[in-house]
N, C-alpha and C positions, 0 to 999 in steps of 0.2 A: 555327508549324509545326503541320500537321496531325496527330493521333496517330489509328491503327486498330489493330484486334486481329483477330490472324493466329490461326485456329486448325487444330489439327494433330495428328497423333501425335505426343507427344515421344519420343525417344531417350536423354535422359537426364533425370534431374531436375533442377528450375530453371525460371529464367524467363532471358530475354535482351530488351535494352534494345535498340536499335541503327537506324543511317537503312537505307532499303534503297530501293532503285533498282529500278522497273518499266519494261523497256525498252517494251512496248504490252501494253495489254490483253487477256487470255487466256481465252478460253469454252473449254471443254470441252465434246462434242458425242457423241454417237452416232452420226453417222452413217452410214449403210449404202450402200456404193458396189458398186454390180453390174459383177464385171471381164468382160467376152469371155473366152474358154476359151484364145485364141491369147495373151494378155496375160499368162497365169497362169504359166509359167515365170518369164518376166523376171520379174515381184514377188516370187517366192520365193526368186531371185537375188538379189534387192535386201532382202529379208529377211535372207537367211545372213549376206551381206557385214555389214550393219548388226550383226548380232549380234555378229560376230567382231571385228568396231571395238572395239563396245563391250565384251566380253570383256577383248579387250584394254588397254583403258580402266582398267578396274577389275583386272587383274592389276599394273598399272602403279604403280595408288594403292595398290592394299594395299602391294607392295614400297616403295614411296615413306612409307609411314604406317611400315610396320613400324622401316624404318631407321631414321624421326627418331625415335620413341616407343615401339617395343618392338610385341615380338608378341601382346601382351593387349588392343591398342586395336585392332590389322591384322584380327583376325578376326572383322569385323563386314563388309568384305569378300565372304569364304565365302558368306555366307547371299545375300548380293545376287549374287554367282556363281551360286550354285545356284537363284538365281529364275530368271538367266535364260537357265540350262541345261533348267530345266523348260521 
């Protein structure tokens, strides 16, 4: 077995052993796409929607975390709420 070292902001203290599975390869990019001015509605449609998904998402798993674990682990939640209400 191959071993690599994953590095990151941790969230809590510790280390973690474990396999993990990379479904393909993932570059992150910059790039800069110039939309037509007629296009710009739809995307920002397709912006809201997405956000409200994921909103949703995340209202889901705090309720879902709070009830197995209590509400001292749920409100780590909040703050990723409020990212991405910013």
């Amino acid at each position: 077995m191959k071993y690599f070292r994953l590095r990151g902001t941790g969230v809590s203290p510790g280390i973690a052993v474990g396999e993990i599975f990379l479904k393909e390869r993932v570059f992150f990019t910059t790039r800069k796409e110039i939309l037509p001015k007629n296009q710009i509605p739809g995307e920002m449609k397709r912006l809201k929607a997405a956000i409200g998904r994921t909103g949703a998402q995340l209202f889901s798993l705090k309720e879902e975390i709070r009830e197995k674990i209590g509400d001292e682990h749920a409100f780590i939640f909040d703050a990723h709420i409020m990212i991405l209400e910013d």
